[in-house]
C-alpha positions as CSV (number, residue, x, y, z in Angstrom):
1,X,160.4,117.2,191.0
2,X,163.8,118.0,189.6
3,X,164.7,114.6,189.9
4,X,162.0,112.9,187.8
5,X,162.4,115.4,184.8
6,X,166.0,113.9,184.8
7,X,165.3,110.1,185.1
8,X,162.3,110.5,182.2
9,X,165.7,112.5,180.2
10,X,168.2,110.3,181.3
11,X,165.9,107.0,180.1
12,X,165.9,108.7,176.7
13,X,168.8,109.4,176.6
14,X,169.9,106.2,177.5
15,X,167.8,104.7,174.9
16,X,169.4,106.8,172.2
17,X,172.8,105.8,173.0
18,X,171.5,102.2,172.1
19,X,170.7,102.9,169.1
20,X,173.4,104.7,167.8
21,X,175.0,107.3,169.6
22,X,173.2,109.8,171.2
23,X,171.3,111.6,168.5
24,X,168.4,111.1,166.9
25,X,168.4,111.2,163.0
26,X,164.3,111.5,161.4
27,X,164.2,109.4,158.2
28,X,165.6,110.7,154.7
29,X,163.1,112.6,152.5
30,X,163.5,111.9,148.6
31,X,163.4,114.7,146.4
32,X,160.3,115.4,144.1
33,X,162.3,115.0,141.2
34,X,162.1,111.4,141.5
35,X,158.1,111.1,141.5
36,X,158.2,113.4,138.8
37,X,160.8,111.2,136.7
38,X,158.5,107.8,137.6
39,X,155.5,108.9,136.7
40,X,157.1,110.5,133.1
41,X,158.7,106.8,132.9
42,X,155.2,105.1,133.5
43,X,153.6,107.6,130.8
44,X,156.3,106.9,128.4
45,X,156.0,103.0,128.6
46,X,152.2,103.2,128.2
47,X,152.1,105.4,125.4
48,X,155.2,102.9,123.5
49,X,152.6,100.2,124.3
50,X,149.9,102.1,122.8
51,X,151.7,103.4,120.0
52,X,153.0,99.8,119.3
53,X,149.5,98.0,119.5
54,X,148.3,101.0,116.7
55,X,151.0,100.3,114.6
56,X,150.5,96.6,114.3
57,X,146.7,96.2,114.3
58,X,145.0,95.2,111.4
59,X,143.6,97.9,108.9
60,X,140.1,97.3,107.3
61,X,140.6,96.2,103.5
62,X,139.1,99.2,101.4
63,X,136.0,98.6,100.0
64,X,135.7,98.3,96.4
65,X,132.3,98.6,94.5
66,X,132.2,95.6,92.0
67,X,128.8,95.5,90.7
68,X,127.3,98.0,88.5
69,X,125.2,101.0,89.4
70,X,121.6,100.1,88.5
71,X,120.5,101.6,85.3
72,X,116.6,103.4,85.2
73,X,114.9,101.5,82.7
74,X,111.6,101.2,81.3
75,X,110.6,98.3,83.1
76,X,111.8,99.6,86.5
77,X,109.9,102.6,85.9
78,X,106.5,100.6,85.2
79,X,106.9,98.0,87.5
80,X,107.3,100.9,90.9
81,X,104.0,102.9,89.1
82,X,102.1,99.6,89.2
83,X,103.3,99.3,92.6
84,X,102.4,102.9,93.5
85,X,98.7,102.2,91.8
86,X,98.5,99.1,93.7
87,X,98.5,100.7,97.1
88,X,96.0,103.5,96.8
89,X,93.7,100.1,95.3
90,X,94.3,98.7,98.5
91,X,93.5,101.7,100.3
92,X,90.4,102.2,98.4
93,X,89.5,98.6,99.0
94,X,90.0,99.5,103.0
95,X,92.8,97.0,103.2
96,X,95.7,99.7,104.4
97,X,95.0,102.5,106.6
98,X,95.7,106.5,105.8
99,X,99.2,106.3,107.2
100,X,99.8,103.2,106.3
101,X,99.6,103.6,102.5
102,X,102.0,106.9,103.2
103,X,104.4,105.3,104.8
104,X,104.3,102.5,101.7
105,X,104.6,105.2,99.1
106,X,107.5,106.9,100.7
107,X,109.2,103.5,101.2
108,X,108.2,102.8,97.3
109,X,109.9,106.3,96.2
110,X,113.1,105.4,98.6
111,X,113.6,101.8,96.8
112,X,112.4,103.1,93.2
113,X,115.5,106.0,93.7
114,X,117.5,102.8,94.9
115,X,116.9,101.0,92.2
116,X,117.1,103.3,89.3
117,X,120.4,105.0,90.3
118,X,121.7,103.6,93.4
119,X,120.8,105.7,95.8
120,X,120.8,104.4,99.2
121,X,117.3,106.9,100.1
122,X,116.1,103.4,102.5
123,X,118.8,104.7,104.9
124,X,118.6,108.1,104.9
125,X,116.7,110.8,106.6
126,X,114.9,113.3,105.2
127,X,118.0,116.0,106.3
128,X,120.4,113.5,104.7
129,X,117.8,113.4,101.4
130,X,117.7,117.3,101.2
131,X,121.5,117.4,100.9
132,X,121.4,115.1,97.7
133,X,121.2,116.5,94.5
134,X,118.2,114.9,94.3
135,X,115.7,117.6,95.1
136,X,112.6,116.1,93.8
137,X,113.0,112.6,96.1
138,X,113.5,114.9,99.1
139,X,110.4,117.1,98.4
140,X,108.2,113.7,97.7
141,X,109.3,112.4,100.7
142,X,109.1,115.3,102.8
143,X,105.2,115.4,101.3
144,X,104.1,111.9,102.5
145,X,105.6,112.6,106.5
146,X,102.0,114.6,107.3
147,X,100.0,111.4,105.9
148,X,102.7,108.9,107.7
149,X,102.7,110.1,110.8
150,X,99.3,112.0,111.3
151,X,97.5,109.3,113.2
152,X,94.8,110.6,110.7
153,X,92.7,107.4,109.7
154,X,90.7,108.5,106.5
155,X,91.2,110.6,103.4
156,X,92.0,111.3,100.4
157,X,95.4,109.8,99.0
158,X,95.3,110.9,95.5
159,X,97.2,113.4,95.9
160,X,100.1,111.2,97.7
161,X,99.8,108.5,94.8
162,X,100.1,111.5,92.0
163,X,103.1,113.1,94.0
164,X,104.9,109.3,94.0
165,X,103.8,108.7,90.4
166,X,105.2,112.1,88.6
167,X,108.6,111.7,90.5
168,X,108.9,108.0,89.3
169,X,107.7,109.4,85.4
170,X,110.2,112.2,85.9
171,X,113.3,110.7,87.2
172,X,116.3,110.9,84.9
């Protein structure tokens, strides 16, 4: 069995002579230092592409307001109480529902604060009222949610309709 130990070495052997002298060389390892320095030169090209498409994109114009803030007149002021009157005679005539006529007065006492100082009260919540100065919008509003959203599908809305009419006679 010597023997074959030696002819299994001496093939190897042989075959490492072939290929270059006898001893066998395992392949060269690259230092970390060079992943390290590829990936930092991918980051760095990405971020000057970034940073270049930033710099040369187009900025939004400002905004500038060029009509005039809408001035509370007298005839604003009657026209949004006839409004106001109008739905709780509709409601009395049974041609809007309980919540329906609440959810008409708040949106009457959002456009009437719209239209007499500009205040965009369509689009805001009742949070986003509250941190307005004005108070009395916010508390009118906040006093038509239990009619609006009740599901309730009688009642009394004179309250509601004397609530929307004293903040539209008030405002100032």
């Amino acid at each position: 069995m010597p023997g074959a130990e030696f002819a299994v070495g001496a093939e190897f052997s042989g075959a490492s002579a072939a290929f270059g002298g006898g001893s066998f060389y395992p392949p060269v390892q690259y230092s970390p230092i060079w992943l390290v320095i590829g990936v930092v030169l991918i980051a760095l090209v990405v971020g000057w592409i970034v940073y270049v498409l930033l710099l040369t994109r187009r900025h939004p114009e400002p905004y500038e307001f060029v009509g005039t803030i809408p001035q509370l007149t007298e005839t604003v002021r009657d026209e949004y109480l006839g409004r106001i009157d109008d739905v709780g005679r509709r409601y009395n005539a049974g041609a809007v529902s309980f919540s329906d006529a609440h959810h008409e007065l708040s949106a009457l006492v959002r456009s009437f604060a719209a239209d007499a100082q500009g205040v965009r009260a369509q689009y805001m919540t009742l949070d986003d009222l509250r941190h307005t100065p004005h108070r009395a919008l916010a508390e009118t509003v906040e006093r038509l949610y239990p009619g609006a959203f009740s599901g309730t599908s009688g009642g009394r809305i004179d309250d509601a309709i004397a609530r929307a009419s004293e903040l539209v006679r008030s405002w100032t």
